[in-house]
C-alpha positions in Angstrom: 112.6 99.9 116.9 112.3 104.1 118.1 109.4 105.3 117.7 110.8 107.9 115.0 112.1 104.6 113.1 108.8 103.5 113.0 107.1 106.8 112.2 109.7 107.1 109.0 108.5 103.3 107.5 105.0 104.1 107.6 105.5 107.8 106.4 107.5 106.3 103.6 104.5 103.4 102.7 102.3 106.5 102.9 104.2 108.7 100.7 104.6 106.2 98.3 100.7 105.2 97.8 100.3 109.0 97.5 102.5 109.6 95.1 100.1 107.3 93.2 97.2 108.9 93.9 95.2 110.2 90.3 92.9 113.2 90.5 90.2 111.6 89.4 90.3 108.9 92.3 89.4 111.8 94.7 86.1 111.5 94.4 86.0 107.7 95.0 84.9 105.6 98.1 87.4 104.7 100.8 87.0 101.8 103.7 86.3 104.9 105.6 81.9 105.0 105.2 82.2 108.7 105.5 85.2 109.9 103.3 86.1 110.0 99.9 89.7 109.9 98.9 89.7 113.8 99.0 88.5 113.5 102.6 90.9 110.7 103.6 93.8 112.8 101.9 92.6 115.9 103.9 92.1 113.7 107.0 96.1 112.3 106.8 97.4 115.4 105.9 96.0 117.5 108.7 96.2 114.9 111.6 99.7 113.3 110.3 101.2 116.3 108.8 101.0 119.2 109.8 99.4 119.0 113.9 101.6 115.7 114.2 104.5 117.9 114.5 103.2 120.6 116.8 102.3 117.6 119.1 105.9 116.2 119.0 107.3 120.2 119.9 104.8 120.1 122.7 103.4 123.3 121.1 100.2 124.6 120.8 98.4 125.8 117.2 99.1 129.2 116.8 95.5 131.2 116.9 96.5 132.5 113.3 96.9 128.9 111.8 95.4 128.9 108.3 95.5 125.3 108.3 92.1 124.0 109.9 90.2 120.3 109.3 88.3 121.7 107.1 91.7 122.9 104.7 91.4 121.0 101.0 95.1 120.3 100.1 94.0 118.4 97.2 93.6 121.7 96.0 97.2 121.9 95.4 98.5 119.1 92.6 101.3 118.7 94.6 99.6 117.7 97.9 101.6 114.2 97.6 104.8 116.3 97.5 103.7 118.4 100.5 102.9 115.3 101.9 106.1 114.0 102.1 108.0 117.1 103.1 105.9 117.6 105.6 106.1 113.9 106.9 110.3 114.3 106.6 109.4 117.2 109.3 107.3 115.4 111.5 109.5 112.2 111.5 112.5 114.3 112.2 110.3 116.6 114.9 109.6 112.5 116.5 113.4 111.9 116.6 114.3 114.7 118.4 115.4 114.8 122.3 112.5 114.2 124.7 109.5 114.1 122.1 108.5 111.2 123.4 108.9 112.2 127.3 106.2 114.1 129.1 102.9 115.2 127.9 101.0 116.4 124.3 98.6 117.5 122.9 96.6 117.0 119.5 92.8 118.1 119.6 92.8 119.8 123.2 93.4 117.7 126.4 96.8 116.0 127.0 98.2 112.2 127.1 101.8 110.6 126.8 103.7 112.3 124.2 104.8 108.6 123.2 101.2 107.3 122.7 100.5 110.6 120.8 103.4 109.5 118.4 102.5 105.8 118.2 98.8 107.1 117.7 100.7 108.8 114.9 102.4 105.7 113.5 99.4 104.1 113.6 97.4 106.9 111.4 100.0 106.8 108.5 99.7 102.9 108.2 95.9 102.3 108.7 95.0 105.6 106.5 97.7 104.7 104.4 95.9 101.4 103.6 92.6 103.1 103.1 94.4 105.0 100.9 95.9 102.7 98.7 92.5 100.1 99.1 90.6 103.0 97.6 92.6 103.4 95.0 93.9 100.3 93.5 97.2 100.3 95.2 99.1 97.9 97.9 100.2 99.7 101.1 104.1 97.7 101.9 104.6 98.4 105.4 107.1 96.7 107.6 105.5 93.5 109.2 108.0 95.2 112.9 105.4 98.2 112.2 102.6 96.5 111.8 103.0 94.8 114.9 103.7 97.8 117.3 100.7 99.4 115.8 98.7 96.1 116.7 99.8 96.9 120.4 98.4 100.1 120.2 95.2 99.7 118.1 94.2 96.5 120.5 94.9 98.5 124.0 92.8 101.5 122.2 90.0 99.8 120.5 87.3 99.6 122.9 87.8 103.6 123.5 87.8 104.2 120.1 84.9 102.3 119.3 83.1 103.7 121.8 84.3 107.6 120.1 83.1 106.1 117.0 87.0 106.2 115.4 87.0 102.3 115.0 83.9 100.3 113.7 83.1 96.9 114.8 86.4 94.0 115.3 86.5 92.3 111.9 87.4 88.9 112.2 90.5 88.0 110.4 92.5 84.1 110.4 95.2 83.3 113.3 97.7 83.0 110.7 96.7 86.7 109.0 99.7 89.3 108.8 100.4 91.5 111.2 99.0 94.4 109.1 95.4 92.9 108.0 95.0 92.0 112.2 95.5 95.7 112.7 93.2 96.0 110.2 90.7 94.0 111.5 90.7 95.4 114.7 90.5 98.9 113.6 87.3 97.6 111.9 88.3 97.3 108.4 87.7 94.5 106.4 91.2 93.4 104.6 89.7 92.0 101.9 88.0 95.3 100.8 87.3 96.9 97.3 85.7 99.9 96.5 
């Protein structure tokens, strides 16, 4: 499966938890010890939405960019809305002619365009399950996604853990899906509630 495929099944699992998403969840816990919902939404929107697509241009933020981490688009009652227009953009931006060739960029420094964009994949469908965990909901991602994010997350896990992005391997059955051993060795917990 292309990478923009893949990016376009876990936008749409994403979008559709979202879509979901009350305003009075926003202050609720998430699998993520830090965030609440608003934070997580914030997190997914800045990272997967909006510098997602720069990265897959190859182009740098502009100096004047009003959108910064520290943007609330919860603000807006139609952040889910944004959320999937923008995500149409970045899927489409993924798709496009050498996006995956070459070098990007995200937060400064540069690595393989195509790990930037299966880093990408991988954001929508782990945040999308934090998402959906914090809020009562069921993330329905494609077991083909799952997997390739399971390549990525296992070759990255020891980095991240060590940037203290993923906590601590959680232990999941042989026979667990393909999404709960992402889970798992993002740190998560599968069987989580808030």
């Amino acid at each position: 499966m292309e990478l923009h495929e893949m990016m376009a099944k876990a936008a749409a699992a994403a979008v559709e938890v979202a879509r979901n998403v009350k305003p009075d969840q926003l202050e609720d816990p998430t699998p993520c010890p830090d965030w609440d919902v608003r934070a997580l939404v914030n997190h997914l929107m800045f990272w997967s939405a909006f510098r997602s697509e720069l990265a897959a241009r190859k182009q740098p933020v502009p100096a004047d960019d009003p959108v910064t981490e520290e943007t609330d688009f919860t603000r807006d009652p139609h952040w889910a809305a944004t959320l999937e227009s923008r995500l149409e953009r970045v899927t489409a931006a993924w798709g496009e002619p050498g996006a995956t060739e070459g070098q990007t960029g995200l937060a400064g420094g540069s690595m393989p365009a195509g790990l930037i964009g299966t880093m990408m994949v991988g954001e929508l469908v782990v945040h999308g399950w934090d998402l959906a965990r914090a809020t009562g909901q069921r993330l329905e991602v494609d077991d083909a996604v799952a997997e390739a994010v399971n390549g990525m997350v296992s070759t990255m896990a020891p980095q991240g853990r060590e940037m203290g992005v993923f906590g601590a391997e959680v232990a999941v059955p042989a026979e667990a899906s393909p999404l709960d051993r992402v889970l798992g060795m993002s740190g998560r917990d599968p069987a989580w509630t808030p």
